[in-house]
Structures are given as structure tokens and as C-alpha cells.
N, C-alpha and C positions, 0 to 999 in steps of 0.2 A: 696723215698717211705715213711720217716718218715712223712715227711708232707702231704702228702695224707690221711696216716692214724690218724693224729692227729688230722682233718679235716674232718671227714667222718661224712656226716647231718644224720638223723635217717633212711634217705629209704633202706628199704631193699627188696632183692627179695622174690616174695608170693611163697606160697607152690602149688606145680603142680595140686596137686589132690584134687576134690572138691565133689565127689561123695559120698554121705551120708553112705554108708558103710563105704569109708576110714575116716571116720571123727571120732575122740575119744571125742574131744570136740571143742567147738566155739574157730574159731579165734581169741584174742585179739581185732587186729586193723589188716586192710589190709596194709601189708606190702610193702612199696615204694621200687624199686632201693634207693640204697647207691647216694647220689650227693658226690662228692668229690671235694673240692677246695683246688685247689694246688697254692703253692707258685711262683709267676711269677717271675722268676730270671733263666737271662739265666745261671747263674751259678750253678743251683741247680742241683743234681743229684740224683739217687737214684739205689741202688743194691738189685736184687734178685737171691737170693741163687736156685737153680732146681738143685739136683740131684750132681752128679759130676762136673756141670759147674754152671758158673756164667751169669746171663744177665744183662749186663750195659746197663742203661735208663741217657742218658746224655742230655736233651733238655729244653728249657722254655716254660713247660707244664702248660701255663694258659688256667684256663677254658673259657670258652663261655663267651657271655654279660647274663646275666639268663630268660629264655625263661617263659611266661605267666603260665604253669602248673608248673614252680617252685617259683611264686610270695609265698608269707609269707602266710599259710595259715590263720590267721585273718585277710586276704586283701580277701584274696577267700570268708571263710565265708559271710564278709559286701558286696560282688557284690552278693553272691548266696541267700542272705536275701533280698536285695534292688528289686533283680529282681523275687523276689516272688517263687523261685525254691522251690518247693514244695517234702516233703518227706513222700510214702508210703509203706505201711506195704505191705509183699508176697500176702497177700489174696487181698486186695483191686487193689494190680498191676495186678493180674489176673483178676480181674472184669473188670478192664479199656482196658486191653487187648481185651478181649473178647467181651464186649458191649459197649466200642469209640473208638476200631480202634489205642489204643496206640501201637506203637511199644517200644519193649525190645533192647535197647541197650547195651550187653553184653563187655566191656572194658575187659574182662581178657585177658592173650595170648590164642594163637588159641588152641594151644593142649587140654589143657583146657576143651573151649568153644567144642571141638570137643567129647570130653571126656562124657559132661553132660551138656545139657541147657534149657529154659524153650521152649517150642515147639512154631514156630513162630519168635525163637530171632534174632536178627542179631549181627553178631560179628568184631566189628574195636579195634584192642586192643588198647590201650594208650600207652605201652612201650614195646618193642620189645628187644632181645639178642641185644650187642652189634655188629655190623657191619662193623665200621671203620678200619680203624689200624696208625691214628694219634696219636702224640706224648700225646696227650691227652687222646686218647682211651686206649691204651698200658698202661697208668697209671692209671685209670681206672681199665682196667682188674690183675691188678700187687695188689689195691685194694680189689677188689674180694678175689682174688684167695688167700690172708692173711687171709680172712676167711673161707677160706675154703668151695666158692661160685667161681665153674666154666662155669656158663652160667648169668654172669652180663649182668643188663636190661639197659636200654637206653630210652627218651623218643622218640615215634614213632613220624617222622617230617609229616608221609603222614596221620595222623590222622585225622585232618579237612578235608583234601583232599577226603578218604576214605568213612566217614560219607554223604559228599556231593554228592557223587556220588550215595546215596543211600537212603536220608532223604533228602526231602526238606525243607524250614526255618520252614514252618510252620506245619512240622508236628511233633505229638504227643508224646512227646517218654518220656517212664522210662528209667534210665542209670544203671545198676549193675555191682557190682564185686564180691568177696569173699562175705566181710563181710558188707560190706556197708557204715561205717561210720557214724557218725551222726553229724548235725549242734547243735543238743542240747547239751544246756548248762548243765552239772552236778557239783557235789561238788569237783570231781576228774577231771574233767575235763572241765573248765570253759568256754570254746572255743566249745566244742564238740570236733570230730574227726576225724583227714584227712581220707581221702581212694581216692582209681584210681578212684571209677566212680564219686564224688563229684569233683577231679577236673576234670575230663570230663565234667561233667554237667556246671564247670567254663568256660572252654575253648567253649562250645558253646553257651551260654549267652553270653560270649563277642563277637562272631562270627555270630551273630544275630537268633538265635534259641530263639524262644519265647514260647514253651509250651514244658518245660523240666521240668523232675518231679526224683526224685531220690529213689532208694532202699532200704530202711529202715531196716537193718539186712540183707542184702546181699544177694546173693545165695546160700550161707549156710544155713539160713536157709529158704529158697525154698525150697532145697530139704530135710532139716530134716522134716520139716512137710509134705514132702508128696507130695506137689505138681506137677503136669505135668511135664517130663522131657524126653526128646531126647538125640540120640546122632546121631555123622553123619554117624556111622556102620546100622544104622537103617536106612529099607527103608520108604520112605515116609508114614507119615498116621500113622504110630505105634508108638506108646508110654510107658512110664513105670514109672511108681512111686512106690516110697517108704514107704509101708502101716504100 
């Protein structure tokens, strides 16, 4: 366990609720799942304390080979620069909506997206609860659960899968999440800044999506400003924003 946690990269899991009521103020940064790299030694062990009992995790709990959406994000940035991934503000992505036929691709989890979305969006999230219960996953969740986070996220494997069955290469699409991220460079931030739908936007530029365009302030603030928003309790055709 020690080394899990000694090891914990900066992702964490994002906040459930994105409806401009519940909102007190902006996001920081959209927050990742936790990646955890663990010590590959079949000798290694690790104990968690629950309650009156003990649960021994005795295994060689090495991670994965590191999968495209956890490349370094100054690798992401220079493909999402190279390949001209362009990023627009709430108003302008409703104009492209509206009169070129983009589609909104909404990365957060479902409950979420089901909670509040821009009307017209479609929803494949990028990372999903954890699933497994490999000696990997178990340490993972052993992870979490030290912070006091019991629904740790996982990157979603059917996420290319998903998009394709619903976007073909060449159509139009803005990618959102929370907060959105940005490729710009600041004083504080010389890189810009990760989020879910920038690496989504990564994972399909490399996957041959050629006219992907990215969130610029997230869906936060879509709906602090006001604009068009659904949910799936609503029946078709009806809408509601935030005046």
C-alpha cells in the first residue's frame, strides 16, 4: 500500500455535479483519476486496516505498459498543436452547432451527462468506475479508498469503440468536460492544462478524426452563462437554462 501511495500521479476523480446551481465557484482544472504505479516485486505487499479486520493484498502488482491517454501531457499538447485541434469558447461552439452541423461530444461520466447537457450532445465518457478486481485493480482501489474516494475511475478501453459507432472520421465534433482545460500557455502555467476532453481530443487525432475542435472553459461554464441545457428526465424538445 505504501508504494501505491507514494506513487499516486496527480489524477483525481471530478466532482459529480455540474449544474450551475450546484456550482459555488469554477473548477480549478478537470480533475483526472488517480494513475497509481506500483512496485513490481512479487515480494511486495501491502495491509489495509477496515474496521475489526484486516485485508492482506499479497501480489506483484505491476501496472499496465501506459496506454495513449496517459502519454506525458506535453506529448499530447505537440500532437494536439501539430494537428491544428482547435479551441472554442461556449458561444462560438453553439454557433458551430447550430449552423455546421458540429457535434458536442460530452467525455464526462454518464450521470453527469444525464444530470445537465448542451441539447443535441452525445455522451462517450473517457473513464469509467473501476470494473476489474485484478491484483492491480484491488490496489487501485486500496488507493482510493486512503483518500477517502470510493467510486475510483479507470480509463474507459470501449471509448474509441463507442465514439465510432456514432461519429464517423470525418465528422465535425467539439469534445467537453467540466472545466475544459487549455492548450495555452500562461505564466503559471507554461504547458497550458490537462483535462478529459483534451485528451479525448488526443486519442482521436491519433485515431484518424480530422475536424476536432475542443471546449474552451468547459461546461461549466456553458451553463454559468446561460446557455441551452437538457437533461435526460426531460422529454424531448424541452429545454432550460440558466438566466
Amino acid at each position: 500500500m505504501a508504494a501505491a501511495l507514494s506513487s499516486i500521479a496527480q489524477h483525481r476523480s471530478c466532482s459529480s455535479h455540474l449544474h450551475p446551481n450546484l456550482y459555488t465557484s469554477k473548477p480549478a482544472h478537470d480533475h483526472l483519476p488517480f494513475s497509481c504505479t506500483m512496485i513490481s516485486s512479487a515480494k511486495s505487499s501491502s495491509r489495509l486496516r477496515s474496521g475489526s479486520g484486516r485485508l492482506m493484498i499479497r501480489s506483484a502488482t505491476t501496472k499496465p505498459a501506459k496506454s495513449p491517454a496517459e502519454e506525458d501531457w506535453k506529448i499530447k499538447r505537440e500532437v494536439l498543436l501539430q494537428k491544428r485541434v482547435r479551441s472554442v469558447d461556449v458561444k462560438e461552439a453553439l454557433r458551430l452547432q447550430k449552423e455546421n452541423n458540429f457535434v458536442i461530444l460530452d467525455v464526462r461520466p454518464e450521470a453527469e451527462f444525464k444530470e445537465a447537457h448542451p441539447p443535441g450532445a452525445i455522451n462517450v465518457q473517457i473513464y469509467r468506475l473501476i470494473k476489474e478486481w485484478t491484483a492491480w485493480d484491488i490496489a487501485r482501489r486500496a488507493a482510493f479508498a486512503f483518500f477517502g474516494i470510493f467510486s475510483g475511475t479507470e480509463e474507459n478501453p470501449e471509448f474509441l469503440q463507442s465514439v465510432g459507432s456514432q461519429l464517423s472520421k470525418d465528422a465535425k465534433v467539439i469534445v467537453a468536460c467540466t472545466a475544459g482545460g487549455t492548450m495555452r500557455p500562461t505564466q503559471n502555467l507554461p504547458e497550458g492544462q490537462q483535462s478529459r476532453s483534451l485528451i479525448a481530443a488526443y486519442l482521436l487525432v491519433l485515431n484518424g478524426y480530422a475536424n476536432v475542435y475542443h471546449l474552451e472553459g468547459g461546461l461549466y461554464t456553458w451553463f454559468k452563462e446561460g446557455l441551452p441545457v437538457v437533461s435526460e428526465e426531460e422529454s424531448p424538445g424541452t429545454q432550460e437554462s440558466d438566466s
